[in-house]
N, C-alpha and C positions, 0 to 999 in steps of 0.2 A: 443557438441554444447549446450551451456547454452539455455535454453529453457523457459517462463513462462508462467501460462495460468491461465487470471482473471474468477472470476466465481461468483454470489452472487447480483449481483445487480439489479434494479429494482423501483419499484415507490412508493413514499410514500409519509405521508402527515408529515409537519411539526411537531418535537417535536418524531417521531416513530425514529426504531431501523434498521437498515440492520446489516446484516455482510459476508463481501466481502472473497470468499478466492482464494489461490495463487499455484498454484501447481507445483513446481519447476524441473525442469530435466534436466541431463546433468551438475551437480555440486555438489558440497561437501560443503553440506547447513552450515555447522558451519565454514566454511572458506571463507564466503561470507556475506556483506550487502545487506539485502535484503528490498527495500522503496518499499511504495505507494507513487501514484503521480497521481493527478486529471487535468483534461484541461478542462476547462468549454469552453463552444460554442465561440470564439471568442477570447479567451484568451491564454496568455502561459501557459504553462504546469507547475505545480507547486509541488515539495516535500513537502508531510505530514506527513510522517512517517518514522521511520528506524530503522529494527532490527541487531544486531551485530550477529555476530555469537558464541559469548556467552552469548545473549538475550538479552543484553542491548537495552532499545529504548531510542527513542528519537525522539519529535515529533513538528511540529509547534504551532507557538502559535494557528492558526485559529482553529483549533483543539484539544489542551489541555484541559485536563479532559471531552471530550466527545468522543474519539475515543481512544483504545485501541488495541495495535498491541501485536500477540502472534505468537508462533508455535511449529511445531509439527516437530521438527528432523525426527525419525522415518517416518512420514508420506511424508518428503523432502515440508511440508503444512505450508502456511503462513495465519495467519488470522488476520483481519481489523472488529475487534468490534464498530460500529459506533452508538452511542447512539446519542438521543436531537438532531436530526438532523436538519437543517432549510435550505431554502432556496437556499443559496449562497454557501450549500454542492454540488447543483445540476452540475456534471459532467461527463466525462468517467475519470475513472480509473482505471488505470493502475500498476501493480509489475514491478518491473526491477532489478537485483543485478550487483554490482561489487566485485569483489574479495578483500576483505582484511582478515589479522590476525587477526587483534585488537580486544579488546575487548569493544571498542568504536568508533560508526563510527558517524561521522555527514550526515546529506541528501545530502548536496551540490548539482550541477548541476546535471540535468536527461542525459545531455548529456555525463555523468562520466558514466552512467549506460548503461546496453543490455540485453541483451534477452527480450525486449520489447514481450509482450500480444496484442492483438487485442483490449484490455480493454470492461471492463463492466460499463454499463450506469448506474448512481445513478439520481433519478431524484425526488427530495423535492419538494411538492408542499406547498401551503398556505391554 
C-alpha cells in the first residue's frame, strides 16, 4: 500500500524559508512520480511540483525559482525547499505519487495521484 506522510511545515513571515518533507512507503521511489500539492482554505487543490523518478522536476509557474524539489532514494524522502515565501503560499500541503517509468513526468490532475498525507499546514504571514 503506497503510503505518504508530509512533515515540515509551519508559520512564517513573508520573504523566510520552510522545507517540507515526504516520506514515502510501500513503493519503488524511482518508478514513481512523486508531486507536492497545496489547497489553500477554500480553494482547489493545486500541483506545484513533480519529481520523476529519475529526478527530473518540474514545477509551476506560481512557484518557479523559489521552491525547489529533491530526494533522497536511499531514504524513499522527498523534499520541498521553499524559499521567498509570501503570502498566497499559505496552505496545506500535501505529497501523493503515481506510478510511471518515464523519465519525465508532468503534474497534471491530483486526482491521477494517491497515497494521499493528512498534509502539513504552511502558513505566510505579512
Amino acid at each position: 500500500q503506497v503510503q505518504l506522510v508530509e512533515s515540515g511545515g509551519g508559520s512564517v513571515q513573508a520573504g523566510g524559508s520552510l522545507r517540507l518533507s515526504c516520506i514515502a512507503s510501500g513503493l519503488t521511489f524511482n518508478r514513481f512520480c512523486i508531486a507536492w500539492f497545496r489547497q489553500p482554505p477554500g480553494k482547489e487543490r493545486e500541483g506545484i511540483a513533480v519529481i520523476s523518478g529519475a529526478g527530473t522536476t518540474t514545477y509551476a509557474d506560481s512557484v518557479k525559482g523559489r521552491f525547489t524539489l529533491s530526494k533522497d532514494n536511499a531514504k524513499s524522502t522527498l523534499y520541498l525547499q521553499m524559499n521567498n515565501l509570501k503570502p498566497e503560499d499559505t496552505a496545506m500541503y500535501f505529497c501523493a505519487a503515481r506510478m510511471s517509468t518515464s523519465d519525465y513526468c508532468s503534474i497534471g490532475f491530483w486526482n491521477n495521484y494517491y497515497g494521499w498525507g493528512q498534509g502539513t499546514q504552511v502558513t505566510v504571514s505579512t
